[in-house]
C-alpha positions in Angstrom: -10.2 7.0 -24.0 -7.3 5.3 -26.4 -5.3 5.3 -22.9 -7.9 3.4 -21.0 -8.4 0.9 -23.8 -4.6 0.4 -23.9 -4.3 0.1 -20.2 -7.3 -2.7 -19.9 -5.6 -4.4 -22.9 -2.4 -4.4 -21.0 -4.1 -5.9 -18.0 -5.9 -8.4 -19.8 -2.6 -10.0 -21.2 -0.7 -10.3 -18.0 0.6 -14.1 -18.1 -0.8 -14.8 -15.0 1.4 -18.0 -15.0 4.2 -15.7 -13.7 2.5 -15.6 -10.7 3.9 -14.3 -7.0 6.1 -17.3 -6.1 5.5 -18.8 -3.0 8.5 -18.0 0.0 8.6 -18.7 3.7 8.2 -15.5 5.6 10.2 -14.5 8.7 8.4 -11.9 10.8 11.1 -9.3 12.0 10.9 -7.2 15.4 9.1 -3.9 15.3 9.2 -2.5 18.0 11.4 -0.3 17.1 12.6 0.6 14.2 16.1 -1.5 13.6 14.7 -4.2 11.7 13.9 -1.4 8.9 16.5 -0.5 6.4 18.0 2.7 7.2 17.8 2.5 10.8 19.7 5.3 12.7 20.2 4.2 16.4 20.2 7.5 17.3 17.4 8.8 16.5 15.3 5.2 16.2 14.3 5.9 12.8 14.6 4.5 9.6 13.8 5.6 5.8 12.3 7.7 4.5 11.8 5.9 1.7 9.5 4.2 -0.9 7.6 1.0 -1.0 7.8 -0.7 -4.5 5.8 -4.0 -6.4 7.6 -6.6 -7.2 7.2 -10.2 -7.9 3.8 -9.3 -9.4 0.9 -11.5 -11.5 1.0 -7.9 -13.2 4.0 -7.2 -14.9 2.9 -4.2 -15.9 3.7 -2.1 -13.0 6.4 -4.5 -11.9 8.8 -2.6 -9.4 6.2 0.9 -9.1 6.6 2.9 -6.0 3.3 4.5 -3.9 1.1 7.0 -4.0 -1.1 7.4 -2.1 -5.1 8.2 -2.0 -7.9 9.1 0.5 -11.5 9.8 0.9 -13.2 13.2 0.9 -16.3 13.8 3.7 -18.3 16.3 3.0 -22.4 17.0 3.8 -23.1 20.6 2.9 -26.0 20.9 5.0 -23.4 20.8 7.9 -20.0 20.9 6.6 -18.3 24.4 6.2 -15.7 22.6 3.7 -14.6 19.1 2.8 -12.4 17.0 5.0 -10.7 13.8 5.1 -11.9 11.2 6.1 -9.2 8.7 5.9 -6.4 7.3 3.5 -5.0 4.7 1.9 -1.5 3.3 0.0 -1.9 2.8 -3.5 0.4 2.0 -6.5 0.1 4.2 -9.5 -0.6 3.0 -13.6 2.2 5.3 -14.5 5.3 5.5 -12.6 6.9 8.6 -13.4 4.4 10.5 -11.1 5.0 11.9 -7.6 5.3 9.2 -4.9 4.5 9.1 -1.1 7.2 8.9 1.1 7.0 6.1 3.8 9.4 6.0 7.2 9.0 4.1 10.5 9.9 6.9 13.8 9.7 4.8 16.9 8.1 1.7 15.7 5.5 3.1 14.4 5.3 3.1 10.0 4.4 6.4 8.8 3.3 8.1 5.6 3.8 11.5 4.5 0.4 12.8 3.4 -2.0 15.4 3.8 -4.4 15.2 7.0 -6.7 17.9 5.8 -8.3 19.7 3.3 -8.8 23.4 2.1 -12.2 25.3 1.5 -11.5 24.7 -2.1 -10.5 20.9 -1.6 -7.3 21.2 -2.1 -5.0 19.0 0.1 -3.0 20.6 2.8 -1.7 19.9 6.5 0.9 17.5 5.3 2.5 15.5 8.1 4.3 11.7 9.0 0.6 9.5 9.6 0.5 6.5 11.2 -0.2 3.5 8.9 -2.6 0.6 10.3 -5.0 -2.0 8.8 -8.7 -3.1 10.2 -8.9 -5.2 12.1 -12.7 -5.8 11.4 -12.7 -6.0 7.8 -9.9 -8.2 6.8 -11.2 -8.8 3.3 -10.9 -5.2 2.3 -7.4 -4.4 4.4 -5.2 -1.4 2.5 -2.5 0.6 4.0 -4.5 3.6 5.7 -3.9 7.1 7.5 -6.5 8.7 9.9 -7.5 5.3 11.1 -7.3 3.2 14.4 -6.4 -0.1 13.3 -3.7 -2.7 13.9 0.0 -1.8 12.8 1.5 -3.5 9.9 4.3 -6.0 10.1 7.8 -6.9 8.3 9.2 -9.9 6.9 12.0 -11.7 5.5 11.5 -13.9 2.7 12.8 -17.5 2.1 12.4 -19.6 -0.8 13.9 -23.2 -0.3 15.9 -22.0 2.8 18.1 -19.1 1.0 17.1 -15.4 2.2 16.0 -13.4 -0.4 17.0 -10.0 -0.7 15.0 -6.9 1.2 12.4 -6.2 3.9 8.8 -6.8 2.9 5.6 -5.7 4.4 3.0 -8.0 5.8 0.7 -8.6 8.8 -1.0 -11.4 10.4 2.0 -12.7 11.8 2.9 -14.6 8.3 1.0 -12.7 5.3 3.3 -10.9 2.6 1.0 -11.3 -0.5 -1.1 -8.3 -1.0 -4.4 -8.0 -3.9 -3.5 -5.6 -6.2 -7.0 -4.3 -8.2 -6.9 -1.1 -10.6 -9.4 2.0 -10.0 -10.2 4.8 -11.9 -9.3 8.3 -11.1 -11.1 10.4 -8.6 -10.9 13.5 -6.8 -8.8 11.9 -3.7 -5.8 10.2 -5.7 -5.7 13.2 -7.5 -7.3 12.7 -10.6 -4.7 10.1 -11.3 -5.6 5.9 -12.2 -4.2 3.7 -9.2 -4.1 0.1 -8.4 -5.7 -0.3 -4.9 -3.7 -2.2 -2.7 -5.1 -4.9 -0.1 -2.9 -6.9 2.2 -4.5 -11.1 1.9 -4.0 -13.7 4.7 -6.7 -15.2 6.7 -10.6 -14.2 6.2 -9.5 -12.0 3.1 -11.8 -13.8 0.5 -14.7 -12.0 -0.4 -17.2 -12.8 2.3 -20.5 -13.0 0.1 -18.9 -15.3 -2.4 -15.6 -17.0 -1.0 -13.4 -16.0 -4.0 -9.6 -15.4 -2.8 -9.7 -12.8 -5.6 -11.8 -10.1 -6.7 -12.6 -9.5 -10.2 -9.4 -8.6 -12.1 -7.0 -8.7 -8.8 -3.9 -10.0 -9.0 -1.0 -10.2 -6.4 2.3 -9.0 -5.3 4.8 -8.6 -2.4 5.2 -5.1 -1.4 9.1 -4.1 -0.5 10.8 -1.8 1.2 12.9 0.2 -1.2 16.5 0.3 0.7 17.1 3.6 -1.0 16.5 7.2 1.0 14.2 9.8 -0.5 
């Protein structure tokens, strides 16, 4: 309880005037994977490696890596055990926990996660994902595995002409900023707290109400860590 308290404290003193800053993004080629950091020609991979926070309205979990999250499916009247049914990046409230290891094979970014899940629950089947966003719900748009959406995108970013340092992730031929909201623990992030992570760009705001933001959101860029794992 004393850790919860602390941790909506925290989060309710983030000087908000630090806020993302604004940049000019460059969308990079993806066909491949030679715009990523890392690439070997050879085999037309890149990474792995970790995605991190930074330039965030939350200082708080400036520069975390991911974890990673998912949904469990299960309807004992015809289920013999629980499955998954998809999942999603997230960023953690602590960042000396295990992270999720991200690399792009082909073109194509990938996760390293499980797919699948024992009688008991327990995650299993671990293998590189695919990565995609809807494409029909662009107001709630994370990072996901075990879904058919559209691919993500990388950027350069620019502020006042100079190139600023790293590869960031984006989509919509121009978004970089992603909404950044915290969550409590449950049985799919592994009994661990975790900020979910939305990309924003066009039609993100909440559709009922028109807010760019939901309640306690605040943003951040999400870069490629240029460091292998």
């Amino acid at each position: 309880m004393l850790a919860k308290l602390a941790l909506v404290s925290l989060l309710a003193t983030v000087p908000l005037a630090a806020a993302t800053p604004n940049v000019t993004a460059k969308l990079l080629p993806s066909e491949d994977c030679s715009a990523y950091p890392g690439y070997n020609a050879a085999t037309n991979t890149a990474g792995p490696w970790l995605i991190q926070v930074v330039d965030s309205d939350n200082v708080a979990i400036e520069g975390f890596g991911d974890t990673s999250a998912y949904s469990i499916s299960f309807d004992p009247r015809v289920d013999h055990k629980p499955t998954i049914r998809w999942g999603y990046i997230t960023f953690p409230t602590r960042n000396d926990i295990a992270k999720t290891p991200l690399q792009c094979a082909g073109g194509v970014l990938q996760a390293r996660v499980p797919t699948d899940l024992t009688d008991a629950g327990a995650p299993t089947s671990v293998q590189w994902a695919p990565l995609s966003l809807p494409v029909d719900e662009p107001w709630d748009a994370p990072l996901l595995w075990k879904f058919n959406g559209q691919p993500p995108q990388i950027f350069e970013h620019y502020i006042d002409g100079e190139k600023q340092d790293g590869v960031f992730l984006g989509a919509y031929n121009g978004s970089t900023t992603w909404g950044l909201k915290y969550n409590s623990a449950t049985a799919g992030s592994s009994n661990q707290d975790f900020f979910y992570a939305r990309i924003l760009g066009p039609n993100s705001a909440d559709p009922s109400t028109g807010a760019p933001l939901n309640a306690n959101e605040t943003t951040a860029f999400i870069k490629i860590l240029d460091v292998s794992v």
